[in-house]
C-alpha positions in Angstrom: -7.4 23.0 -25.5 -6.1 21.7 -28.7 -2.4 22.0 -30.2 -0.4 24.9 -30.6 2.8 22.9 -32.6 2.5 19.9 -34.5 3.3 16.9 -33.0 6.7 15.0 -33.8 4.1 11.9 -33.2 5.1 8.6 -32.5 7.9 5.5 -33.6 6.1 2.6 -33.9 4.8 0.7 -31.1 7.7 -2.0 -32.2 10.5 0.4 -32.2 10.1 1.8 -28.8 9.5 -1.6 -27.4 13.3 -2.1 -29.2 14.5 1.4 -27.8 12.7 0.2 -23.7 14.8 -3.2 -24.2 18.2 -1.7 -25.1 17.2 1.2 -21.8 16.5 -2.2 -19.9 20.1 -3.3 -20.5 22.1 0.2 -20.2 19.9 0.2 -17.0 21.1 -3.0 -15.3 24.4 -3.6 -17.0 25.6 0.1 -16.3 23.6 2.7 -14.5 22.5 0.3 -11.4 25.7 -1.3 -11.0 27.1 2.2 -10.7 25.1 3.1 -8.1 25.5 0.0 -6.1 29.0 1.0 -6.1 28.7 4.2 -4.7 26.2 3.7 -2.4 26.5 1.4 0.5 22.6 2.0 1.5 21.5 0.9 -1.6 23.8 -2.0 -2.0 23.0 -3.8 1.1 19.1 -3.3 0.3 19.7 -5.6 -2.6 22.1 -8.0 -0.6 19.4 -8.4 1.5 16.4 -8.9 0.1 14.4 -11.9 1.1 12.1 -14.9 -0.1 9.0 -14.8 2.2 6.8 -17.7 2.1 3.4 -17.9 3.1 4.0 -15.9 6.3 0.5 -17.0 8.2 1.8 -20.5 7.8 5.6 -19.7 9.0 4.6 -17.9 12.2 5.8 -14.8 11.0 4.6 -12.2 13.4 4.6 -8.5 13.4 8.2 -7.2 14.7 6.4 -3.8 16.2 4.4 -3.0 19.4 0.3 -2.8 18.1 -1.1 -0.4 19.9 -3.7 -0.7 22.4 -6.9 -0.3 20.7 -8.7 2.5 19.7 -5.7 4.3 19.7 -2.2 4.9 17.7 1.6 6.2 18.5 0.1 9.8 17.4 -2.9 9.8 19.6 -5.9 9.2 17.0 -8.8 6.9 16.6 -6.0 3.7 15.3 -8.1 3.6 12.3 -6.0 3.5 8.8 -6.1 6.0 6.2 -7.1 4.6 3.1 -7.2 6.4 -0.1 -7.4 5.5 -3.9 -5.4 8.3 -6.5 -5.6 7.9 -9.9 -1.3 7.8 -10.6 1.4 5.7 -10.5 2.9 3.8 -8.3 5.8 5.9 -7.7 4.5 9.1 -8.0 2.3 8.3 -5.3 4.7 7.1 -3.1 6.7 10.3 -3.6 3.7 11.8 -2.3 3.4 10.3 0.9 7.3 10.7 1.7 7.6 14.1 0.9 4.4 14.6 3.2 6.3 12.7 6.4 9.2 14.7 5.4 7.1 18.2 5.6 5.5 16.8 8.8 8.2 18.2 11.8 11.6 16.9 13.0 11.7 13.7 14.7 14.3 11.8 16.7 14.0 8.3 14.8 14.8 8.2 11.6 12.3 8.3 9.0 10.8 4.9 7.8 10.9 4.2 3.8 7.3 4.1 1.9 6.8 0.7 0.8 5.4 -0.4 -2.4 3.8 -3.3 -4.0 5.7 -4.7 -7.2 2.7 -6.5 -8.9 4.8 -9.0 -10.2 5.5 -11.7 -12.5 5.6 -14.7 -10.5 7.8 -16.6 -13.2 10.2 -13.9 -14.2 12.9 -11.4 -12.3 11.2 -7.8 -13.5 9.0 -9.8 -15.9 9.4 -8.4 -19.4 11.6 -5.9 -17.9 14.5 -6.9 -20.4 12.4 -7.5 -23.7 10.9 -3.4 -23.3 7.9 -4.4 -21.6 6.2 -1.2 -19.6 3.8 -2.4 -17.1 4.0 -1.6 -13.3 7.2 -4.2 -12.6 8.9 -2.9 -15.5 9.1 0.9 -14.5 10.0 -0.3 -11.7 12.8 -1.9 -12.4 13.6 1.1 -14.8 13.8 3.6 -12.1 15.2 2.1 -9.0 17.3 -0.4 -8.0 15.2 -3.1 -7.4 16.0 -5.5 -10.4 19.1 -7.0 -9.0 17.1 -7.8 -5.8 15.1 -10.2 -7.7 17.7 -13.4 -7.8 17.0 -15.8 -10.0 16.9 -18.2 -6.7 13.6 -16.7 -5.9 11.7 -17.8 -9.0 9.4 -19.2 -9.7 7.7 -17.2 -6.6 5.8 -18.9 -4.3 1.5 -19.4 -4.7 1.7 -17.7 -1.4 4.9 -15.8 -0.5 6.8 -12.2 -1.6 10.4 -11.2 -1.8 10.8 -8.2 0.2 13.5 -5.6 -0.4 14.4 -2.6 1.9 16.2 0.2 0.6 15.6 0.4 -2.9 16.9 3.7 -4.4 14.9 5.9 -7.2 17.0 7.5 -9.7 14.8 8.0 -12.2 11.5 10.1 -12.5 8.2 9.5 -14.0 9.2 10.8 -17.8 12.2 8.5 -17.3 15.0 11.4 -16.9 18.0 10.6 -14.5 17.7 12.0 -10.6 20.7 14.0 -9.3 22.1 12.6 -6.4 20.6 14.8 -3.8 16.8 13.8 -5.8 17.3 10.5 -5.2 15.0 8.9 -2.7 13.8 5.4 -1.0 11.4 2.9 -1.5 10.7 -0.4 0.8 9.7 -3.2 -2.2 7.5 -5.8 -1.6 7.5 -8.2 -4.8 4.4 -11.1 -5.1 2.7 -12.2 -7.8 -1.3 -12.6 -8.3 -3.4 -15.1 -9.9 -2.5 -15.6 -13.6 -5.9 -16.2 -15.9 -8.1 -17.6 -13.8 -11.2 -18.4 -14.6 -14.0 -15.9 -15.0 -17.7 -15.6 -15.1 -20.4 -13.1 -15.1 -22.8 -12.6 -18.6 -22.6 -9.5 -20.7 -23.4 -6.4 -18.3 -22.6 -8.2 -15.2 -19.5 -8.2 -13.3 -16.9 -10.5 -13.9 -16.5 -12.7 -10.7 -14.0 -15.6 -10.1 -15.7 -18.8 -11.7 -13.8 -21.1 -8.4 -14.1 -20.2 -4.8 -10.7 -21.9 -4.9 -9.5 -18.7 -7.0 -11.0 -16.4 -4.6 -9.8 -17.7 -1.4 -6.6 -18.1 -3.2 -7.0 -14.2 -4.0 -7.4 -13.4 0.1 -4.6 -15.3 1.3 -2.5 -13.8 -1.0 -3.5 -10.5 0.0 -3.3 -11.6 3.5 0.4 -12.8 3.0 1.6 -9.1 1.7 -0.6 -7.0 4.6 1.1 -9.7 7.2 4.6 -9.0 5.8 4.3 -5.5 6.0 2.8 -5.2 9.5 6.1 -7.8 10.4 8.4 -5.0 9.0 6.4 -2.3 11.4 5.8 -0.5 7.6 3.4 3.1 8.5 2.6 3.9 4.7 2.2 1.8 2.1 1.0 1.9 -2.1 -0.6 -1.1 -3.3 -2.7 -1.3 -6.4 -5.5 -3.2 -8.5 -3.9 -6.6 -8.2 -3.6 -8.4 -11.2 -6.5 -6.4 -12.8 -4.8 -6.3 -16.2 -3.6 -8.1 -18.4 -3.9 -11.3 -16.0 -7.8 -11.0 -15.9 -8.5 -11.0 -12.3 -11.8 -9.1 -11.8 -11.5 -5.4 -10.2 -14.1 -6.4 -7.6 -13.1 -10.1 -6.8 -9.6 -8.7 -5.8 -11.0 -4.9 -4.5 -13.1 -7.3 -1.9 -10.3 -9.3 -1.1 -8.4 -6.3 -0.1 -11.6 -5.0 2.1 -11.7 -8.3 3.8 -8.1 -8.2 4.8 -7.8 -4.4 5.6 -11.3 -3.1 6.7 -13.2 -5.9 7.8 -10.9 -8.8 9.5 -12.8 -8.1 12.7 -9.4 -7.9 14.7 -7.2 -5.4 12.8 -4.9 -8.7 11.5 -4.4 -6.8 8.3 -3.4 -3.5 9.1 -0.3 -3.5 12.1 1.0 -0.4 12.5 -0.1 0.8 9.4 -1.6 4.5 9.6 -2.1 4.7 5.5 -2.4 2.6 2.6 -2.8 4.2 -0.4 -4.2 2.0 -3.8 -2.3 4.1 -6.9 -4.3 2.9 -10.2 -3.2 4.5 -13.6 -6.4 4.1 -15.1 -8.9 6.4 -13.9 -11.7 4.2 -14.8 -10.4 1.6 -12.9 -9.6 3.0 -10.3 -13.1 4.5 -9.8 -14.4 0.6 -10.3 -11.5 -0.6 -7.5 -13.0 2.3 -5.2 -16.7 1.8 -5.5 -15.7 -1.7 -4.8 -13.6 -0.9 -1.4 -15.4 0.9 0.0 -18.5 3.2 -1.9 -17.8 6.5 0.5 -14.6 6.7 -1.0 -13.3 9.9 -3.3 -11.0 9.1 -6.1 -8.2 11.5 -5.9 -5.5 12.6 -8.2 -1.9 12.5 -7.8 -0.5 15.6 -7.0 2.8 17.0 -9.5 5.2 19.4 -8.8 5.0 20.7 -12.1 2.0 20.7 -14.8 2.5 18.6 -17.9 2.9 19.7 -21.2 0.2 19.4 -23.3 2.1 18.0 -26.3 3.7 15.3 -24.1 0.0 14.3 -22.2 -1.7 14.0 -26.1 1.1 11.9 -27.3 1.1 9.6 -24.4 -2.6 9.5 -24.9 -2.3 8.7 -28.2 0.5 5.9 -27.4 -2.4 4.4 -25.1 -4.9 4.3 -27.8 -2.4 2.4 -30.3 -1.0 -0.2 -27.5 -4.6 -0.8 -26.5 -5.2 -2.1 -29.8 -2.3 -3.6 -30.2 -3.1 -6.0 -27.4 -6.4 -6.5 -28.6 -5.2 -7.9 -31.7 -2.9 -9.8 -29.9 -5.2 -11.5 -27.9 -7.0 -12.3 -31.1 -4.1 -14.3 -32.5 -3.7 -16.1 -29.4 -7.5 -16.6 -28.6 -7.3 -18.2 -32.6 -4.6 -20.7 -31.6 -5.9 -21.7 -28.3 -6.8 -25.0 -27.7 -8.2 -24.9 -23.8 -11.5 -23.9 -23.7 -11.1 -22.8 -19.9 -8.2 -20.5 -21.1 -9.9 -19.2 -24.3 -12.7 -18.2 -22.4 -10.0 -16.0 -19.7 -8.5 -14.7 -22.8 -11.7 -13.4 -24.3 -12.9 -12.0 -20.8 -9.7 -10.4 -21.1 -10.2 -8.8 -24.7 -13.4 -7.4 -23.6 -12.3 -6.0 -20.7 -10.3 -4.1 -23.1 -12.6 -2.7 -25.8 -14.4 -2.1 -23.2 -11.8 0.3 -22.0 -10.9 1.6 -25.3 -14.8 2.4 -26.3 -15.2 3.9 -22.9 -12.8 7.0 -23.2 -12.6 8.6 -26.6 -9.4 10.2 -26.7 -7.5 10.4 -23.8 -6.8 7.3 -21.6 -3.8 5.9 -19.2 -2.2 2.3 -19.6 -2.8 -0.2 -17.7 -0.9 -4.2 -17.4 -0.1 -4.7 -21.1 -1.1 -8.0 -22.2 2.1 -7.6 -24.3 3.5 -8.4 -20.8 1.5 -11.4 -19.9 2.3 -12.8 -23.6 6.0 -12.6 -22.9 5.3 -14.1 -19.8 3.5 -17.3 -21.2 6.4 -17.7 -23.8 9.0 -17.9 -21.0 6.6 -20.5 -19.6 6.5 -22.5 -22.4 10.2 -22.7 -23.3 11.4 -23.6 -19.4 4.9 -18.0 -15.2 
């Protein structure tokens, strides 16, 4: 179905990076701070948040009854729920908690959805503040969560996450303000995955982790967040495709790392009380790659909204896609130019053809991933003090 109205188009990529960074500061100097003021819930889930490092190694253990096995507290077989939608992060979790909300009346209260914050292990919200827009960043645009990411944490741990109850969403998908009887919760977990490691695999194979050292690395960090969430006795949890962006880590290397924690530990170690975890992947391509990956039965779903889009608004973010995508591209190619480390020229150029790759692979119509726009801001803060 083509246009019925011209399009308004787009500012330049530039000037809405300008327009995200001065949102980033109304957002953190005024709107959240307002909220934490009114709202004891959501101020005491940033006082409280936590450093959590390498929890296997501390002796952290799960703070909720397992139980026995082959069953659950409902009754069924104790096997999780594992699904893969093509959405983000948010919009899948509102998903699940409106679905527990639908579900009947209960007598204990209802327990928040927790999320992954694939984050930047150097940086609070990583380019958050410079009008980035990767995961992290609309995170930190639509909830409360930025705060909760002290500067005491950083940099994060190899092997560790900050976790954050109680995070409030005021803000929807398109970026417009919640009422106060919209808003809802979130559980946060914040940890960080391997930055450019190195890659192998020749053209038309699949990329693999070039050290062991990387994928084991990969797996305990993996194991770290699962054993953290089963500690906080979490039932429903989104995750995602790990560091698949603009940090380079292969979608199968870090699909199979979540497989070996979740599906096939051989005692359950990964899962706790968890009854659903659900892996929410903008991409569709992506996610189709992440699910063959996990597990080849599974169906790729879609995220379901309460409203249908507006054609106008789904071409222009399209085309927005399309442009960024490029704009990273060239991006890389500066970088790759000045690079003088032959181990990180050759991530960076696994990088830029993972996305042509993307961009020759869907003609018009695409979603964004990690920007590498992100991971360049990222290296910069590295440089001048992840």
């Amino acid at each position: 179905m083509g246009r019925t109205q011209p399009s308004l188009g787009l500012a330049p990529p530039a000037q809405r990076k300008d327009a995200r960074a001065k949102a980033a500061k109304i957002t953190v100097n005024k709107t959240i701070p307002a909220i934490l003021a009114s709202s004891t819930k959501a101020r005491k889930g940033v006082e409280g948040s936590t450093l959590i490092i390498d929890p296997a190694a501390n002796g952290v253990k799960s703070g909720a009854k397992r139980p026995k096995m082959g069953e659950n507290e409902d009754g069924a077989d104790g096997k999780v729920k594992v699904r893969v939608i093509v959405g983000d992060t948010l919009s899948v979790a509102r998903t699940l908690s409106k679905a527990v909300s639908h579900a009947g009346q209960s007598t204990k209260p209802k327990k928040n959805v927790a999320v992954l914050n694939m984050a930047s292990p150097l940086l609070p919200g990583g380019g958050f503040l410079n009008g980035a827009s990767a995961q992290e960043e609309s995170l930190c645009f639509r909830t409360t969560l930025y705060p909760a990411l002290r500067d005491e944490f950083y940099r994060l741990p190899e092997v560790g996450a900050v976790w954050t109850e109680d995070v409030c969403v005021f803000r929807d998908e398109t970026g417009n303000d919640l009422s106060k009887n919209e808003r809802w919760w979130v559980d946060v977990i914040s940890a960080g995955m391997l930055r450019f490691p190195d890659v192998e695999g020749d053209e038309g194979e699949e990329p693999r982790y070039a050290s062991a050292k990387d994928r084991d690395l990969a797996v305990r960090k993996v194991k770290c967040i699962m054993q953290i969430l089963k500690s906080k006795g979490v039932g429903q949890c989104v995750l995602g495709a790990w560091g698949c962006g603009a940090y380079g880590n292969p979608v199968g290397e870090v699909a199979r790392a979540f497989q070996k924690v979740i599906l096939h530990d051989g005692k359950g170690n990964g899962r706790g009380d968890l009854k659903e975890i659900v892996f929410a992947i903008k991409e569709r391509k992506m996610a189709l790659d992440f699910a063959r990956y996990l597990d080849k039965n599974l169906q790729v779903e879609e995220v379901a909204r309460d409203q249908p889009e507006q054609i106008d608004e789904e071409e222009e973010r399209d085309a927005e896609a399309i442009r960024e995508l490029q704009e990273q591209i060239s991006q890389l190619d500066v970088r790759i130019e000045q690079c003088k480390t032959p181990s990180l020229t050759a991530s960076l150029e696994t990088i830029r053809a993972g996305l042509k790759d993307q961009l020759a692979q869907r003609p018009k119509v695409t979603a964004t991933t990690d920007s590498a726009e992100d991971a360049s801001s990222d290296d910069e803060d590295e440089d001048a003090s992840e």
